[in-house]
C-alpha positions in Angstrom: 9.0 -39.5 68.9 11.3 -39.1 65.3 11.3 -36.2 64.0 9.9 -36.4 60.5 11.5 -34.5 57.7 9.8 -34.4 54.2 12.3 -33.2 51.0 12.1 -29.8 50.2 9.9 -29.0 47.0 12.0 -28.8 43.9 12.7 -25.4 42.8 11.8 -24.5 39.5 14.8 -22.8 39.1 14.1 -21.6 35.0 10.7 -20.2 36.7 12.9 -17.7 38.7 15.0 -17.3 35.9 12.7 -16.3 34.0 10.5 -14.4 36.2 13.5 -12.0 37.5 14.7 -11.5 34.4 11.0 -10.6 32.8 10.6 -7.6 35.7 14.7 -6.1 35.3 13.1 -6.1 31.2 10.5 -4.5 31.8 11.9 -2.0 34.7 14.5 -1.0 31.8 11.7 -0.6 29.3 9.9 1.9 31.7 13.2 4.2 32.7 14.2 4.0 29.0 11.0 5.7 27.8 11.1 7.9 30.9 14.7 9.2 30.7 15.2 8.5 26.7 18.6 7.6 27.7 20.4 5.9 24.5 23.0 4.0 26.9 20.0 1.6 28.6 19.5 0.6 24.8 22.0 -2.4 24.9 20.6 -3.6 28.4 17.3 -3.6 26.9 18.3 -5.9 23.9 20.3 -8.1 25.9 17.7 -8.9 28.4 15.0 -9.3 25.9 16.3 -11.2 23.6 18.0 -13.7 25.7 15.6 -13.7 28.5 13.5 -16.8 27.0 15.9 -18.6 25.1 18.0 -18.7 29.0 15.1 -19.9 31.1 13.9 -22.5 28.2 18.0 -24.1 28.5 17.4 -23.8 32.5 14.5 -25.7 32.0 15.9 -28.1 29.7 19.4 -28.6 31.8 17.3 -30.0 34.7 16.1 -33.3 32.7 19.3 -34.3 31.1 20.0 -37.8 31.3 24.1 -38.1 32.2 26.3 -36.1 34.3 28.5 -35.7 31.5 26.4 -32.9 30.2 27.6 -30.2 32.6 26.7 -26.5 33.1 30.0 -25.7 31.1 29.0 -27.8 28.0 25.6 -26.2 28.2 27.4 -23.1 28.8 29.7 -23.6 25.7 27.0 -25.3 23.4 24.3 -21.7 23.9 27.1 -19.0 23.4 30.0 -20.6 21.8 27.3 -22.6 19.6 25.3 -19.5 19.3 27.4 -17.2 18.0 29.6 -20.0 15.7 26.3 -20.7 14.4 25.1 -17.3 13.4 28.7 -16.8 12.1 28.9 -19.2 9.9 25.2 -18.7 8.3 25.6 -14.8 7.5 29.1 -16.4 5.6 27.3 -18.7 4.1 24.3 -17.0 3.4 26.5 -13.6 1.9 27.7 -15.9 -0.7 25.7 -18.8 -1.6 22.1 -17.1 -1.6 20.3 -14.4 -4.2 17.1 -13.5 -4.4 15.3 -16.4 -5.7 11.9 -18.3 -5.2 13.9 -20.9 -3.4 15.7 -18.0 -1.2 14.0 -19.2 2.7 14.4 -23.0 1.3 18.3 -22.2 1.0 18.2 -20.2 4.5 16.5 -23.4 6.3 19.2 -25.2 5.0 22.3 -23.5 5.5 21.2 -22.8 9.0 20.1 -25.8 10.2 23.0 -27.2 8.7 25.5 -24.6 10.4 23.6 -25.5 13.8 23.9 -29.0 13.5 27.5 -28.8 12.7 28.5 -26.7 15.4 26.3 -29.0 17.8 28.4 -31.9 16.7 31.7 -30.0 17.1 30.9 -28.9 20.6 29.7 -32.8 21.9 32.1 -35.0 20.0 34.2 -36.2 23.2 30.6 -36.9 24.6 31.6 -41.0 25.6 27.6 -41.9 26.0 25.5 -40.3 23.5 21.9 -40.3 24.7 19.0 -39.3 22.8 17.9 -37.6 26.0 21.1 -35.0 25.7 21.0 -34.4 22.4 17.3 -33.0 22.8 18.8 -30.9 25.8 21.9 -29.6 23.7 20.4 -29.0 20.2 17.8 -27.4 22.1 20.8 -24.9 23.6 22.6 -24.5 20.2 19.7 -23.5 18.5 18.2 -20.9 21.6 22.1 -19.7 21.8 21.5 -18.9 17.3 17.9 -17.0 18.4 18.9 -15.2 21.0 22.2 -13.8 18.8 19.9 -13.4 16.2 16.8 -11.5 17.9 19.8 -9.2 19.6 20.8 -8.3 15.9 16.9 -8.0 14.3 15.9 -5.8 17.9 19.0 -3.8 17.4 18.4 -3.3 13.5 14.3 -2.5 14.4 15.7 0.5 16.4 16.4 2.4 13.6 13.5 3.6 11.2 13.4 6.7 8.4 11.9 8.5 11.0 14.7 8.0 13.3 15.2 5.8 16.8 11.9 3.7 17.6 11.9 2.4 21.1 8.4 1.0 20.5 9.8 -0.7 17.3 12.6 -2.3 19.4 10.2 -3.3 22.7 7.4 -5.0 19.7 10.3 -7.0 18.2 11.5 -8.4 21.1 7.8 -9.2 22.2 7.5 -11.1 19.1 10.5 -12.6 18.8 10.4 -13.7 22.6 7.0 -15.8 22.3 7.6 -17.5 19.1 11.0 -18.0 20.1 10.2 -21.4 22.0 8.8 -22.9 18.3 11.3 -21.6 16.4 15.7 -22.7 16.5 15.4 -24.1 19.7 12.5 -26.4 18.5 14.7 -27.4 15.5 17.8 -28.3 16.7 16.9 -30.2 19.9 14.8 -32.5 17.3 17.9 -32.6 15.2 20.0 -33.0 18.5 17.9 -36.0 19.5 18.0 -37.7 16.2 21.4 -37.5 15.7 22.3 -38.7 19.4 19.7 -41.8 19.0 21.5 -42.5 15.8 24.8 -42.5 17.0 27.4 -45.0 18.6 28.4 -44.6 21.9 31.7 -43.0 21.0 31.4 -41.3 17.3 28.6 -39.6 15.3 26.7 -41.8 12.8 25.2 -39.8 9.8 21.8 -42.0 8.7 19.1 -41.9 6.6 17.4 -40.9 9.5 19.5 -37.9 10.1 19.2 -37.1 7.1 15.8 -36.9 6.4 15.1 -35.1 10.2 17.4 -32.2 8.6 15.6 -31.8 5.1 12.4 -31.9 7.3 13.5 -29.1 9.9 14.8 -27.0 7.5 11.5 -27.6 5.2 9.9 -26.4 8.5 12.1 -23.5 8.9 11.4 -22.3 5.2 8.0 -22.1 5.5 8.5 -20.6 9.1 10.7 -17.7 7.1 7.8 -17.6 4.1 4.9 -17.3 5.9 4.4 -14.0 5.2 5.0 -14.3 1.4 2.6 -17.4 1.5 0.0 -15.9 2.9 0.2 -12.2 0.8 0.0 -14.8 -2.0 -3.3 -17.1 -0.9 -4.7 -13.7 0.0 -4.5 -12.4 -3.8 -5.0 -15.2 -4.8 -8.3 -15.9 -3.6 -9.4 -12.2 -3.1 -8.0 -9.6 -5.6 -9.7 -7.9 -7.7 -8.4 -7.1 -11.4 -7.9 -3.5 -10.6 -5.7 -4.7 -7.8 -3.9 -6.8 -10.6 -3.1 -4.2 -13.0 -1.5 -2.8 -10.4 0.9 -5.1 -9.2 1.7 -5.7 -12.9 2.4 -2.1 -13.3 4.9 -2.2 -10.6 2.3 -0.6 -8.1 1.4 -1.8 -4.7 -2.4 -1.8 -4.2 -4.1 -0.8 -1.1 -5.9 -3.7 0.8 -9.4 -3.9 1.7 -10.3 -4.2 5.3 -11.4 -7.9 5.0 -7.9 -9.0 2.9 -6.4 -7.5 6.0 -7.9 -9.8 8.0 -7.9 -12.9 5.7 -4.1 -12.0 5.4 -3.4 -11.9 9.5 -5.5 -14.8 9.7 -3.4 -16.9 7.2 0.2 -15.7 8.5 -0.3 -16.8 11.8 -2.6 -20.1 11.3 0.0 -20.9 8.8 2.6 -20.4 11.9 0.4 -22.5 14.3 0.3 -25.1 11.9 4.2 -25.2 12.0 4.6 -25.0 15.2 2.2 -27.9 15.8 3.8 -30.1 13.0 7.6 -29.5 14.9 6.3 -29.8 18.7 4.4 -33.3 17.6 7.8 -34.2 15.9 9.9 -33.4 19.0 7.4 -35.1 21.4 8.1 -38.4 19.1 11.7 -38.0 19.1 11.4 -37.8 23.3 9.6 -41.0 23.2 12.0 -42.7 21.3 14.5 -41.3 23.7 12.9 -42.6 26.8 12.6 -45.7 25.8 16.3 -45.4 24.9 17.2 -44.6 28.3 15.4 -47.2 29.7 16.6 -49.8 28.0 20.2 -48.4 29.0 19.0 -49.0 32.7 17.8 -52.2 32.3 19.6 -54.2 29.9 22.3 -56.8 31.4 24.9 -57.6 28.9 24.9 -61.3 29.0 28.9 -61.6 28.7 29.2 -60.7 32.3 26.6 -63.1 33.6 
């Protein structure tokens, strides 16, 4: 009788990844509200900030399409990418923006620009440009730029008028951690893909296409930074009161009502649903286009070598 032998299931590997890491965050969380000790306080923003934006690049590394995107590119495009990225926006940022009506339109752009810059730095000997990889490596530029940046908004939550807030830090990186997945990561792997499926096989092509997928990210990205203004706004707008106007035109902030409270919490995060819908419908489109890419790579036979 042969022995039969059946494959071994396939690990999901980001699942562990994500799962260890989770319980060491949440085993520092615990001893650093039991012990108060100030030195677990960079552990805890490390692990929670980069915790999902690691496992989602896991993920992500295991359904690249060539073997030229390695674990070092990855590596290189979510830290070195990352921190370039974040780099170059606060320079940017420092001296191109002022507070403005147009100020989160300017930060979508200057962002998504930096990200998509760096992206293209750090894949430019790439010989075979896929549509496939670029999803996979914009997607690790721009969770390398969150988790950089939720390390510096966790770190700045710590400190309040009152003094340290653990609790302020731990409900940051909550936050930050579940939108985290709809946010730069969602951004730049559409950018990523667009700009790969527009490209030759050996140089970077900038298209109307490109083009118009960057002034749309960063379009979503604005209204991702304004959501809260928008929705303060429509909340006025349709329920203040006079006396809640004279007010605000005195200088005053007026104290909301327990139903604008709600109206205002329902707004801010429908209008964040909405976005996130709008860029994950986007991204799923761009992955079609890139399978059908890649299976027109494996089946086309160039007729000069018949």
């Amino acid at each position: 009788m042969n022995d039969v032998t059946t494959a071994p299931p396939r690990r999901r590997t980001w699942l562990r990844v994500f799962l260890t890491g989770l319980l060491l965050w949440i085993l520092t969380v615990v001893v650093t509200f039991a012990t108060g000790n100030p030195n677990l306080i960079p552990t805890l923003v490390l692990l929670g900030s980069f915790l999902v934006p690691v496992s989602f690049v896991v993920w992500a590394f295991g359904r690249r399409h060539s073997g030229e995107v390695t674990a070092e590119l990855l590596f290189s495009t979510f830290v070195t990418g990352g921190v370039l990225g974040v780099l170059a926006a606060s320079l940017l940022e420092t001296y191109l923006l002022h507070p403005s009506p147009g100020l989160f339109l300017g930060v979508g752009l200057i962002e998504e620009a930096a990200k998509l810059t760096v992206l293209m730095l750090l894949t430019r000997r790439l010989q075979h440009k896929y549509a496939f990889d670029g999803l996979v490596l914009g997607a690790s530029v721009g969770f390398g730029f969150a988790a950089f940046e939720s390390a510096g908004y966790a770190f700045t939550a710590l400190f309040t008028e009152q003094g340290l807030s653990l609790m302020q830090l731990v409900q940051t990186e909550l936050l930050r951690g579940l939108l985290a997945p709809v946010g730069h990561g969602l951004w730049t792997a559409i950018l990523g893909g667009v700009l790969f499926s527009a490209s030759g096989r050996e140089h970077f092509a900038v298209t109307g296409r490109l083009l118009l997928a960057y002034l749309g990210v960063s379009a979503l990205h604005a209204l991702w930074d304004s959501m809260h203004s928008i929705a303060l706004l429509l909340t006025l707008v349709l329920t203040g009161t006079p006396y809640q106007f004279a007010l605000l035109e005195r200088g005053y902030e007026p104290e909301p009502s327990a139903g604008q409270t709600d109206l205002f919490t329902v707004l801010s995060w429908g209008g964040l649903i909405v976005v996130s819908l709008i860029g994950i419908g986007w991204l799923l489109a761009v992955r079609r286009h890139a399978d059908r890419e890649a299976r027109a790579v494996l089946w086309r036979i160039p007729a000069h070598r018949l």
